[in-house]
C-alpha positions as CSV (number, residue, x, y, z in Angstrom):
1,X,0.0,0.0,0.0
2,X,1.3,3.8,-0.6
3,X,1.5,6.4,1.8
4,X,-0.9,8.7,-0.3
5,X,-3.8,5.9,-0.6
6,X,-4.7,6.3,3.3
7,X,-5.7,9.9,2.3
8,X,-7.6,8.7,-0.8
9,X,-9.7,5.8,0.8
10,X,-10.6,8.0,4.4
11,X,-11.4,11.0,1.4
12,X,-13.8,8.6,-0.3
13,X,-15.2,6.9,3.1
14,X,-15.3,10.4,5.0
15,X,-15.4,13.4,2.6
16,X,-16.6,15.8,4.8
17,X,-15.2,14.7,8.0
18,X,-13.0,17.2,9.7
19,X,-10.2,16.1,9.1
20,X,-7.4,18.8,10.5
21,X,-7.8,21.8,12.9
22,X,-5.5,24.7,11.8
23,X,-6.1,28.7,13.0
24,X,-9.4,27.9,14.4
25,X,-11.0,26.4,11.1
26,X,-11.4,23.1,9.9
27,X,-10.7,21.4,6.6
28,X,-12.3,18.1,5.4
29,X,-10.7,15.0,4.0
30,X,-12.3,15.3,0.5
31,X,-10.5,19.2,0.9
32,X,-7.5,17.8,1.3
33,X,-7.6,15.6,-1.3
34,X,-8.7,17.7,-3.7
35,X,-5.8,20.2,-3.0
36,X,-3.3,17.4,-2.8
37,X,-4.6,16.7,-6.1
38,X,-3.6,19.9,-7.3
39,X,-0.1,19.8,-5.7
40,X,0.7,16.9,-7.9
41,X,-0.6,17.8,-10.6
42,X,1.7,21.1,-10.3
43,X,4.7,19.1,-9.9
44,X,3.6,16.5,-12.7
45,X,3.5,19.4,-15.1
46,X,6.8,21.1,-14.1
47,X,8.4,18.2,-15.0
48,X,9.0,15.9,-11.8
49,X,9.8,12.4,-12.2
50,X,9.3,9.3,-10.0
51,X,11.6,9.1,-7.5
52,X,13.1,12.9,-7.7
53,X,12.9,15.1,-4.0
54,X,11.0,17.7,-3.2
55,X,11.8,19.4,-0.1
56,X,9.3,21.6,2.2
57,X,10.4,24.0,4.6
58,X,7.0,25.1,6.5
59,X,4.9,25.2,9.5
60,X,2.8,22.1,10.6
61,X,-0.5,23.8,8.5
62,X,-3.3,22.9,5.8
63,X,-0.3,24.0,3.3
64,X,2.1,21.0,5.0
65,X,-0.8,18.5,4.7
66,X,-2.0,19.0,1.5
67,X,1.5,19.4,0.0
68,X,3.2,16.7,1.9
69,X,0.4,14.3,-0.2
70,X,0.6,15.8,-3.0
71,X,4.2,15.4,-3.4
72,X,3.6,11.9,-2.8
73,X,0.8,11.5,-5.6
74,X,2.9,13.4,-8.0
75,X,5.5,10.1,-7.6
76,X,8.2,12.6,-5.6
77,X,10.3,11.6,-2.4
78,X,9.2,14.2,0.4
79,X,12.5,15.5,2.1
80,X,10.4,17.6,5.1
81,X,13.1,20.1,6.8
82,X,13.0,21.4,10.1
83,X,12.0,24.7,10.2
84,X,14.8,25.7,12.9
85,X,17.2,25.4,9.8
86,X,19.6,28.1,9.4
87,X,21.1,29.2,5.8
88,X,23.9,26.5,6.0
89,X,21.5,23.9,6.9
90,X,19.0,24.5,4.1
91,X,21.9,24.4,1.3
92,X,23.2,21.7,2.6
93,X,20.1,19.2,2.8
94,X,18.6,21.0,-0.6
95,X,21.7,20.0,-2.6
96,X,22.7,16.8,-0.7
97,X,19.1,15.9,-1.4
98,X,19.3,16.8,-5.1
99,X,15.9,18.3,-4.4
100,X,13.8,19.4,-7.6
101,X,11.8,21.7,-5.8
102,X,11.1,23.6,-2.5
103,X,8.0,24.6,-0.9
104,X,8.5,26.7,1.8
105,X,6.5,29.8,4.0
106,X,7.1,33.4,3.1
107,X,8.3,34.5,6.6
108,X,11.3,32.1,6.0
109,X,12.3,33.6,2.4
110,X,15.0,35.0,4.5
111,X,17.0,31.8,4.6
112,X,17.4,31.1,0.7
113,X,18.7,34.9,0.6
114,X,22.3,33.9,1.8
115,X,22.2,30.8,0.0
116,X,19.8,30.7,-3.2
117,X,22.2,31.2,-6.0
118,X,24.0,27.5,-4.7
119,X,20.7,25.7,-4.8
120,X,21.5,24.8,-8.2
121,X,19.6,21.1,-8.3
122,X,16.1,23.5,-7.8
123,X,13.5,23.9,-10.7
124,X,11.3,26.0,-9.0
125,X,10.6,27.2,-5.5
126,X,7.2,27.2,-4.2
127,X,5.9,30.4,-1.9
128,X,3.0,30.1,0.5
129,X,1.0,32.8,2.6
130,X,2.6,35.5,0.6
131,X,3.8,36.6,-3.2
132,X,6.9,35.1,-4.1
133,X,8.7,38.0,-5.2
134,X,11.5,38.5,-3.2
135,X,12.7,35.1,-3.5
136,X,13.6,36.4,-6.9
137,X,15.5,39.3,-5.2
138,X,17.3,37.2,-2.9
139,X,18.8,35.5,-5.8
140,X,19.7,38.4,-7.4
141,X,21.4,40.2,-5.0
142,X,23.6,37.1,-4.2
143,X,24.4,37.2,-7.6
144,X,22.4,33.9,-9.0
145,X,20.0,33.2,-11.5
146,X,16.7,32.5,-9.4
147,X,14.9,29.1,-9.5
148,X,11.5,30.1,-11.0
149,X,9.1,30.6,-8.8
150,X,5.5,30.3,-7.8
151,X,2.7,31.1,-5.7
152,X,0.9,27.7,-3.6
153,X,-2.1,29.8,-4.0
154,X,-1.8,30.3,-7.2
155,X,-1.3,26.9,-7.9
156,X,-4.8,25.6,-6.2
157,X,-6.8,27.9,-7.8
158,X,-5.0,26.9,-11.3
159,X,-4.2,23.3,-11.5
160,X,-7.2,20.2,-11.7
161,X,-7.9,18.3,-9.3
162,X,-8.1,15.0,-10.8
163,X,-5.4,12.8,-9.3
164,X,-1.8,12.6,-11.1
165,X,-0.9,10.0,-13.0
166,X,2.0,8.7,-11.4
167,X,1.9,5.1,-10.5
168,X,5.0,4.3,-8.1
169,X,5.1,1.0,-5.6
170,X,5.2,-0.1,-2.2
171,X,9.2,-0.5,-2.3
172,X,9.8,3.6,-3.8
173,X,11.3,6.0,-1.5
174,X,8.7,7.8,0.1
175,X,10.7,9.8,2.1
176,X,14.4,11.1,3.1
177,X,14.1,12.4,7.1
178,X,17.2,13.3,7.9
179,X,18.4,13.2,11.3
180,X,22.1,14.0,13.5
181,X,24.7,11.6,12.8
182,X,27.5,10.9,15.4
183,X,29.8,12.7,13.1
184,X,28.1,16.4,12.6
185,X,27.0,15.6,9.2
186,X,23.1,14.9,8.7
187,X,22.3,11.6,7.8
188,X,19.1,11.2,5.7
189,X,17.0,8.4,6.5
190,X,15.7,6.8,3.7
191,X,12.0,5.5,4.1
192,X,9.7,3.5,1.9
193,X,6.2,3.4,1.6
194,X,6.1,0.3,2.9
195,X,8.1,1.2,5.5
196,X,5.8,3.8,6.6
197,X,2.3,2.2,6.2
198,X,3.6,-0.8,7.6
199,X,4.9,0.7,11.1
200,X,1.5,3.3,10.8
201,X,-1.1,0.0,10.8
202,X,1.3,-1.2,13.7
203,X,0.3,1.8,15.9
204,X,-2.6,2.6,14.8
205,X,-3.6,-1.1,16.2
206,X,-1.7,-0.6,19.6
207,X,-3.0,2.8,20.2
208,X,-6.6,1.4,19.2
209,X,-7.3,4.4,16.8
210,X,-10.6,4.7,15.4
211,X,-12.3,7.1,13.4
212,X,-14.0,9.0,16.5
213,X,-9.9,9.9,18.2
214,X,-9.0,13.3,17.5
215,X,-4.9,13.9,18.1
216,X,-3.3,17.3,19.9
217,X,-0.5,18.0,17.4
218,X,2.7,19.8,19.0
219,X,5.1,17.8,17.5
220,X,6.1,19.1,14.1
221,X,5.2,17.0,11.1
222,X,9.1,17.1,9.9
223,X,9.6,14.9,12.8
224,X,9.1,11.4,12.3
225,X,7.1,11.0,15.7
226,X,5.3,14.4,14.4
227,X,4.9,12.1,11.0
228,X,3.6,9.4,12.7
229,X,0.4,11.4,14.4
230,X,-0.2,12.5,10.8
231,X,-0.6,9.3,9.3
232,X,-2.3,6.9,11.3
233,X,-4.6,9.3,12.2
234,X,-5.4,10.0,8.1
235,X,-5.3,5.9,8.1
236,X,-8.3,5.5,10.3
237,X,-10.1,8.6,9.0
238,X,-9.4,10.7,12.5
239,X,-8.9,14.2,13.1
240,X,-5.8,16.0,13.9
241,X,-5.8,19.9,15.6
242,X,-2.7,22.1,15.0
243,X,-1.4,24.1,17.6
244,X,2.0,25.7,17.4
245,X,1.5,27.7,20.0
246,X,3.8,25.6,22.6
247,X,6.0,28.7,23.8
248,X,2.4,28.9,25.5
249,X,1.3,26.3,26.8
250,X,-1.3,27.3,28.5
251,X,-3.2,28.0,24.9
252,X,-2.7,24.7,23.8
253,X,-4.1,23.4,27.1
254,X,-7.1,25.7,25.9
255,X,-7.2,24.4,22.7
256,X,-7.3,20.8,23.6
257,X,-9.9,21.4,25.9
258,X,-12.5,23.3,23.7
259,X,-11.6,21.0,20.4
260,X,-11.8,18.0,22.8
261,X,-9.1,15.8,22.0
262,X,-8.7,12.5,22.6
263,X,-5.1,12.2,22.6
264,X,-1.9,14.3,22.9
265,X,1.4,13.0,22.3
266,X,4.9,14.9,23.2
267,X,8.5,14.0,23.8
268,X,9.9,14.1,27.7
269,X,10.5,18.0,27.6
270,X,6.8,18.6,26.1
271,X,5.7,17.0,29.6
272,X,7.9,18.6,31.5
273,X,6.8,22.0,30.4
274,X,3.6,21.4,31.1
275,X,4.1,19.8,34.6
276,X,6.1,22.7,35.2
277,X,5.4,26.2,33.2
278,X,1.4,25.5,32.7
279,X,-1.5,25.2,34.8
280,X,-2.2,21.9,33.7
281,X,-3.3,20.5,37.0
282,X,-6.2,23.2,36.6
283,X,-7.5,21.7,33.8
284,X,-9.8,18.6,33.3
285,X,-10.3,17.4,29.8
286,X,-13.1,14.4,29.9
287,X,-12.6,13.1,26.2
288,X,-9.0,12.6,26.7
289,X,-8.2,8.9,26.2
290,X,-4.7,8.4,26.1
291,X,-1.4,10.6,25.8
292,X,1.8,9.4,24.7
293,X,5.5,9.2,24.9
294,X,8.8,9.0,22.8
295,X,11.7,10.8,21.4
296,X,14.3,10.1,24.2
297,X,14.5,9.1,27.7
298,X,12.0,10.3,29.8
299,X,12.9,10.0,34.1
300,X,10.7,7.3,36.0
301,X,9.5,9.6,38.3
302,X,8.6,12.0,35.3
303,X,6.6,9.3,33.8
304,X,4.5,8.4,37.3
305,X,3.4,11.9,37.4
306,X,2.7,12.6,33.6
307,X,0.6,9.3,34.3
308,X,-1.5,10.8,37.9
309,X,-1.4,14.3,35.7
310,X,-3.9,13.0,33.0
311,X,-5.6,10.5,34.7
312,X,-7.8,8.7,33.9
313,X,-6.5,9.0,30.4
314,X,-3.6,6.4,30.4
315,X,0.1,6.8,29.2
316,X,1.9,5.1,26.5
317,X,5.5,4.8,26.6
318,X,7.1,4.4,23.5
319,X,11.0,3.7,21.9
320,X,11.3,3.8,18.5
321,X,14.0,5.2,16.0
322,X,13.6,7.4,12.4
323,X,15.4,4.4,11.2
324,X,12.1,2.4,12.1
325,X,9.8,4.4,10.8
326,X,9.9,5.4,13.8
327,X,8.2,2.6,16.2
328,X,9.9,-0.4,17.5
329,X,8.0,-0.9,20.7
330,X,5.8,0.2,23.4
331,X,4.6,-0.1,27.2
332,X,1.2,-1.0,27.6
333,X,-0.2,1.4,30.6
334,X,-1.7,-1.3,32.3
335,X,2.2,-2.1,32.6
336,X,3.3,1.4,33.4
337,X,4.1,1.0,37.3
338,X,4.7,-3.1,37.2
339,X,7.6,-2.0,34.5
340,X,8.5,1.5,35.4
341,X,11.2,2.5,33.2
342,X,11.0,-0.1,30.6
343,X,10.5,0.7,27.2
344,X,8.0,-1.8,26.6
345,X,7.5,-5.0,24.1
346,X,7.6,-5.3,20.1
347,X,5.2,-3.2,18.3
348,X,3.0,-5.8,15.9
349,X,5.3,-6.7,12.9
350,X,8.4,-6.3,14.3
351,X,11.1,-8.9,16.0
352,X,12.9,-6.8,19.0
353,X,16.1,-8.6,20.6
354,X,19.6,-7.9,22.4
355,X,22.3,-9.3,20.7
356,X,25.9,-8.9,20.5
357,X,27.9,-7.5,17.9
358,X,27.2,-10.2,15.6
359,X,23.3,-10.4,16.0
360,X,23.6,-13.3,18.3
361,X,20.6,-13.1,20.8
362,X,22.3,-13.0,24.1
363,X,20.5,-14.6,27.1
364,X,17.1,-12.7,29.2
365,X,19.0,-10.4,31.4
366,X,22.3,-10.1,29.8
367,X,23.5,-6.9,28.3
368,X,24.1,-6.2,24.5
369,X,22.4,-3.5,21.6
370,X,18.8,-3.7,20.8
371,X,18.6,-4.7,17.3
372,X,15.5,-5.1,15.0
373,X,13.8,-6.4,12.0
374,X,10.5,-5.8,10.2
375,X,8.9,-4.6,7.1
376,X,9.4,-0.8,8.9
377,X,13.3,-0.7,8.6
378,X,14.6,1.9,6.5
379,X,16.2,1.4,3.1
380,X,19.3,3.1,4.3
381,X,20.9,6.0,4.7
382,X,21.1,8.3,1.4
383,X,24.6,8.5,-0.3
384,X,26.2,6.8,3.1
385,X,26.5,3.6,2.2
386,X,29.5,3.2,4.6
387,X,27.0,4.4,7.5
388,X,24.2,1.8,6.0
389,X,27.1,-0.5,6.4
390,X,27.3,0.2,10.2
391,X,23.6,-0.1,11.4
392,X,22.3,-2.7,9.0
393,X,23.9,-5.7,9.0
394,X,23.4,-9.6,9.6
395,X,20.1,-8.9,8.6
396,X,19.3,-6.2,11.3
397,X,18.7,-3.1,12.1
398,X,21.7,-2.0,15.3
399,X,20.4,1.0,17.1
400,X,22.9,1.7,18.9
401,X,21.7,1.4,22.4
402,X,22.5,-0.5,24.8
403,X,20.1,-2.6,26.8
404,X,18.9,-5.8,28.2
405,X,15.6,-8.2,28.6
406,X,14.0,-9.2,32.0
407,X,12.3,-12.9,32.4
408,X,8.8,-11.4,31.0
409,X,10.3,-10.1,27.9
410,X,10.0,-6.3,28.8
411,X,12.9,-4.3,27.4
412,X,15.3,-1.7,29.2
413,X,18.0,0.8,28.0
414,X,21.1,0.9,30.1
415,X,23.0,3.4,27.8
416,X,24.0,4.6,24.2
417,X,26.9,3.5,21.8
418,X,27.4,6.7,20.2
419,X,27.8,9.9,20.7
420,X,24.5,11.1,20.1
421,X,22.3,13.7,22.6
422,X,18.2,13.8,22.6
423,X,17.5,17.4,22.9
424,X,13.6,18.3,22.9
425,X,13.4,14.5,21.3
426,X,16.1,16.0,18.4
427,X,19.4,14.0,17.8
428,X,21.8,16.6,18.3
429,X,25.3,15.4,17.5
430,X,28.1,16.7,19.9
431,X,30.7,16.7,16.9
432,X,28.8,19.0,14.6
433,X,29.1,21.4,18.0
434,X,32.6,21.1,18.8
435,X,33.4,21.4,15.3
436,X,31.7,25.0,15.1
437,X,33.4,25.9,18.7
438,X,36.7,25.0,17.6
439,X,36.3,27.5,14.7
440,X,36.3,30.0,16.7
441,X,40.2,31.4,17.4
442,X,40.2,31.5,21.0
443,X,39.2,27.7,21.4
444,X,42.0,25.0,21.6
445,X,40.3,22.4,23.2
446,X,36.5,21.8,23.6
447,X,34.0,18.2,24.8
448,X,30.4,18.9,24.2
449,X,28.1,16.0,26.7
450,X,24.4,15.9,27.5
451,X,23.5,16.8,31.0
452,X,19.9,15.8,32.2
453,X,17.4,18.5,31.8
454,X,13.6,18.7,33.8
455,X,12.8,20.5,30.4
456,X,14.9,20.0,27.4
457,X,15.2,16.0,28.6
458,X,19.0,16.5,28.0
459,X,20.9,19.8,27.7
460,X,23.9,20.7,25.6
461,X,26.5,21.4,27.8
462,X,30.3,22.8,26.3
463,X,33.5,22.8,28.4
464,X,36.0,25.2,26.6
465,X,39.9,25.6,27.3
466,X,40.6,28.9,25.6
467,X,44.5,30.3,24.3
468,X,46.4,31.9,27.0
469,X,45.3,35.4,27.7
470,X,41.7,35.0,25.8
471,X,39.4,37.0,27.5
472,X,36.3,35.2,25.7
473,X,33.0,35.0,27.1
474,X,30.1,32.6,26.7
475,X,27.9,35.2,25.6
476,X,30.4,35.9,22.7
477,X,30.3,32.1,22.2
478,X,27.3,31.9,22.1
479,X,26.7,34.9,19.2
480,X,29.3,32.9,17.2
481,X,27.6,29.9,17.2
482,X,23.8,30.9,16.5
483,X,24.0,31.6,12.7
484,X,25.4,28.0,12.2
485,X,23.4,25.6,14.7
486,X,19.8,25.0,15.0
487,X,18.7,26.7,18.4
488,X,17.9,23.2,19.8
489,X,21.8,22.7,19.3
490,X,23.3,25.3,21.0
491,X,25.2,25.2,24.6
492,X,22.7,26.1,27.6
493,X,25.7,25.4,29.8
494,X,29.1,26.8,29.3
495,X,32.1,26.0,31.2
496,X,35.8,27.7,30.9
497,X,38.6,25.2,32.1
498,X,42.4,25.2,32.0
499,X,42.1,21.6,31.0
500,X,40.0,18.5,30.1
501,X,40.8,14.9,31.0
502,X,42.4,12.8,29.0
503,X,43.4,9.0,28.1
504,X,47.2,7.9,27.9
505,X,46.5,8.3,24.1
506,X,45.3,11.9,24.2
507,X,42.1,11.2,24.0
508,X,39.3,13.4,26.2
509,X,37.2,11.4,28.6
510,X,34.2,13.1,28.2
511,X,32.7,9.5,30.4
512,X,34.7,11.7,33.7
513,X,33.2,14.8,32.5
514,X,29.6,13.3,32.4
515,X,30.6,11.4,35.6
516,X,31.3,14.3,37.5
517,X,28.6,16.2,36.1
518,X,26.0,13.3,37.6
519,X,27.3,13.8,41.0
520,X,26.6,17.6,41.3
C-alpha cells in the first residue's frame, strides 16, 4: 500500500469529516484531497519524475498537509526540513538531497537569501502565505540566476484536481528524514512506503485508533514522531488539531480542551513543560483517552506523574528510531508502574532482541544492543553507504543502544553507543558542536556532553579551554555559534577550564566529564 492511498480511501469513506484543525478552522478529507490533487498535478506538469525530491520547509499547517500528499501523488520523495534550519542547513540538505523543488512559507524567504544562487539542483521554488517576489530578489542580489518561482495559492486555484498519473510501488522512496549523525554531518534516513504504512497500521492497532480519536498535534510533522500522528490518524479517517503555539502552553491546554481531544502526544521535555510552566493540574479534559511518549529518555519519576497528571487518560510509553519508521516498541499502561522504566515489548510486525555485535541473541538479562527487523526498517541511509554498512547488518537493524531483557520479555536501555544527545526528542550530534566551537580562534580544546534537563530532557552542555590570555565570554560564544546551529543545538551550559581529561593516548574522557557532572 502507498502512503498517499490512506488519504484517498478515508477521502472517499469520509469526505466531509473534519479532518485537520489549523487557525481555528477546519478542513475536510475530501478538501485535502482535492488540494493534494492539485499539488501533484503542479509538480507533474513542471516536470517531476518518480523518484526525484522535493523538499518543504514550512509550518505544521493545511499548506504542510495537503503538500506533503501531494508530493507523494505526483510520484516525488518528500525530504520535510526542520524549520529551525539556518542558511547552512537548508543548502546543505537541498543540494545533498538533489531536491527538484522547494515549498516553503514566506516568513522564512530570508533563509534562501544567503544561500539561493547554490541551490543549483532546484527547478522552482514554491511560496506560500505570501507573493513570491522576493525570492527572486534574494537570488539576485547574491548574484544567481533564481529558481523560477510560484505562488501555492496560485497553484490551487489553477491546476485540476483529478489525481496525477504517477503510478509508483510499495518498495519507492517515500521519504528522506534526515536526522544528526555521530559525526556532525546529517544523515538522511531513507524511508519507503512500505516502511511507513507498515509501522503506521502497527500503531494505529496498539494505540486502538478509530475514526471517533482526534490527536493534539505539538510535535512538528518534519519529525518522524510528528509524521507518525499525521498518518495513522489519516489511516483510520481521525482528526488532527494544529497548535503551534507551545511557547504557551497554557493555549494549547485551551485548545485541547475546547476541540476535545482524545489524545496528545509529546517528547519528555513537552511533559515537563507542562508539569512545570502550565497550569495543567487546573484543567480537566473528559474526552482525553490516552497521551503518549517517545523521542528520548524520559525520568521514571517523570513518567508516574505525567501518568497521575492525565488520569484517567492512560500513558503510553514508546521507543522507536527514524530508522524504524519510527516505532519499535511500546509499554502498555496497564504495565506502566509493574515495569516502570522499561520501554515496553515489540510493536506488531516487528522482531525486537539484544544481541551482540554479531546479531547473536544473548541470554534474558544479559547486556548487549537492541537490534530489529520488520517490514518498517529503512532502506538506508542516502549517499552513506558506509554508515548503511554500520547499522544494517546480519540482517538487522543496530540501534545503537544498549540494553537488556528481563524474564517477562519487557525491554530496558542501560546506555547509548554513540555519541548522540536527545535534545527536545532531536538527535543533536556533539561533533557538529565542537566542530563550530573550535572555529572559533580563541578555542583550543573543547567536549560537548548531555546533561539531564527537567525541560529540554538532555541539555547541551560545552566545556571550553581557551588560548592563554583570551578574555572570551560565553555570551560571545554563544553569538558565534547561532547563525550556524539549529537553536535546539546550541550550549545552555558553558564552562571555561584550563584543562580537560584525558586517556594515555590523548584522548578526552568526556565519560569523567559526564561522571562528575552526575554527581553535582
Amino acid at each position: 500500500m502507498l502512503v498517499h492511498s490512506f488519504l484517498e480511501q478515508t477521502s472517499r469513506t469520509f469526505p466531509d469529516k473534519e479532518a485537520v484543525w489549523y487557525q481555528d478552522r477546519w478542513m475536510t478529507y475530501g478538501e485535502i484531497e482535492t488540494e493534494a490533487n492539485r499539488v501533484g498535478q503542479f509538480l507533474a506538469a513542471k516536470g517531476l519524475r518518480r523518484g526525484e525530491r522535493v523538499a518543504i520547509v514550512m509550518e505544521n499547517s493545511f499548506t504542510f498537509v495537503t503538500t506533503y500528499f501531494g508530493i507523494l501523488k505526483a510520484g516525488g520523495v518528500v525530504v520535510g526540513l526542520n524549520t529551525e534550519v539556518t542558511s547552512e542547513d537548508l543548502e546543505y540538505l537541498v543540494i545533498n538531497s538533489e531536491a527538484r523543488f522547494l515549498f516553503i512559507n514566506h516568513n522564512r524567504l530570508r533563509l534562501l537569501k544567503p544561500v539561493q544562487a547554490k541551490l543549483t539542483t532546484l527547478l522552482g521554488i514554491v511560496v506560500s502565505g505570501g507573493a513570491p517576489d522576493s525570492a527572486a530578489s534574494a537570488a539576485a542580489d547574491a548574484g544567481g540566476k533564481p529558481a523560477e518561482l510560484f505562488s501555492y495559492e496560485s497553484i490551487i486555484e489553477q491546476y485540476p484536481a483529478e489525481r496525477p498519473l504517477a503510478r509508483p510501488i510499495d518498495i519507492d522512496l517515500a521519504e528522506i528524514v534526515y536526522t544528526s549523525g555521530s559525526t556532525g554531518v546529517p544523515k538522511g534516513v531513507m524511508l519507503s512506503h512500505l516502511n511507513l504504512t507498515s509501522n503506521m497500521r502497527s500503531i494505529a492497532e496498539y494505540l486502538h485508533l478509530s475514526p471517533e480519536d482526534r490527536i493534539m498535534v505539538v510535535l512538528p510533522f518534519t519529525y518522524i514522531y510528528g509524521k507518525s500522528l499525521l498518518l495513522t490518524h489519516v489511516l483510520v479517517g481521525a482528526s488532527m488539531v494544529i497548535d503551534n503555539r507551545f511557547v504557551y502552553p497554557n493555549k494549547v491546554l485551551e485548545t485541547m480542551k475546547a476541540t476535545e481531544v482524545t489524545g496528545f502526544a509529546g517528547v519528555p521535555s513537552t511533559f515537563s513543560i507542562l508539569l512545570n510552566r502550565s497550569s495543567l493540574r487546573d484543567y480537566e479534559f473528559p474526552a482525553l483517552r490516552y497521551v503518549t511518549q517517545a523521542g528520548g529518555h524520559m525520568a521514571p519519576s517523570l513518567q508516574k506523574e505525567v501518568s497521575e497528571a492525565f488520569h484517567p487518560a492512560v500513558l503510553y510509553v514508546m521507543y522507536g528510531a527514524t530508522e524504524a519508521a519510527p516505532r519499535l516498541s511500546y509499554l502498555e499502561p496497564s504495565m506502566l508502574m509493574p515495569k516502570l522504566g522499561s520501554i515496553g515489548t515489540p510493536v506488531p510486525n516487528v522482531d525486537l532482541f539484544v544481541a551482540d555485535e554479531k546479531g547473536r541473541p544473548l541470554p534474558t538479562g544479559e547486556e548487549g544492543e537492541i537490534v530489529a527487523r520488520g517490514s518498517n526498517i529503512m532502506q538506508g541511509y542516502w549517499k552513506d553507504p558506509e554508515g548503511t554498512r554500520e547499522v544494517l547488518k546480519h540482517g538487522l537493524y543496530f540501534t545503537g543502544d544498549l540494553g537488556k531483557q528481563d524474564e517477562d520479555g519487557y525491554f530496558f536501555i542501560v546506555g547509548r553507543k554513540k555519541d548522540i544527545l536527545k535534545v527536545k526528542g532531536f538527535r543533536v550530534s556533539a561533533k557538529e558542536i565542537e566542530e563550530k566551537l573550535l572555529e572559533i580562534d580563541d578555542i583550543i580544546e573543547t567536549a560537548v556532553i548531555g546533561v539531564p534537563d527537567p525541560v529540554l530532557g538532555e541539555a547541551v552542555k560545552a566545556f571550553v579551554v581557551t588560548r592563554d590570555g583570551s578574555e572570551i565570554t560565553d555570551k560571545e560564544i554563544l553569538a558565534y555559534l547561532k547563525p550556524h546551529l539549529s537553536t535546539y543545538k546550541l550550549p545552555k551550559f558553558i564552562e571555561f577550564r584550563d584543562s580537560l581529561p584525558k586517556n594515555k593516548s590523548g584522548k578526552i574522557m568526556k565519560t569523567e566529564l559526564s561522571a562528575a557532572e552526575a554527581k553535582e
